[in-house]
C-alpha atoms as one frame of an Amber mdcrd trajectory, in Angstrom:
protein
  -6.776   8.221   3.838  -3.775   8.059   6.147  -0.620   5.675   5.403   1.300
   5.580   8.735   4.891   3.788   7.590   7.425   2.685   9.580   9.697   0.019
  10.758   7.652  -2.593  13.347   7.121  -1.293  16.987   7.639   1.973  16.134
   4.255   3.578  17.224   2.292   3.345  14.413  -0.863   1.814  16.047  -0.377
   3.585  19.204  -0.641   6.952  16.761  -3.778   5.795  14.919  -5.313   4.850
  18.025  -4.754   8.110  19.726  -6.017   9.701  16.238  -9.507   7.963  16.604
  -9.684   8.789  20.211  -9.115  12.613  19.844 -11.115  13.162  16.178 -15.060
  13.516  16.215 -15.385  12.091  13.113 -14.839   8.110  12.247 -11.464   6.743
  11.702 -10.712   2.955  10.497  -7.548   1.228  11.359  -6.710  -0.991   8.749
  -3.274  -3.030   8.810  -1.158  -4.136   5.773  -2.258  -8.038   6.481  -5.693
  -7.248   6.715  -5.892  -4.618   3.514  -3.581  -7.220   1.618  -6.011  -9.923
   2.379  -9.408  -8.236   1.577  -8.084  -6.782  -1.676  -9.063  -9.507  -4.776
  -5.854 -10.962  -6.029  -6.617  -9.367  -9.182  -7.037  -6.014  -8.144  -4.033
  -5.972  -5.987  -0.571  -4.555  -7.494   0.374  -5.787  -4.022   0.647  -9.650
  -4.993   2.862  -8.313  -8.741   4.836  -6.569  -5.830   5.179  -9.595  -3.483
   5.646 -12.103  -6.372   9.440 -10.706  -7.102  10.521 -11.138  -3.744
């Protein structure tokens, strides 16, 4: 696993991208939206995170 972080238009897609083009093996891009929302909410330490905001 990979974590790319950074602030929003900063390249982080455009580096994954280029990091599935250039490797021979398989490499999944998966956002924050779209791990947040596949995650059961009672698995996730995301929504204790996001509830004291």
């Amino acid at each position: 696993m990979v974590t790319l972080n950074g602030a929003p238009r900063s390249g982080k897609t455009s580096i994954a991208q280029a990091m599935q083009r250039k490797s021979p093996e398989l490499w999944i891009n998966i956002g924050m939206d779209t791990y947040i929302n596949m995650t059961p909410e009672k698995n996730s330490s995301w929504n204790w995170f996001a509830s004291r905001w």
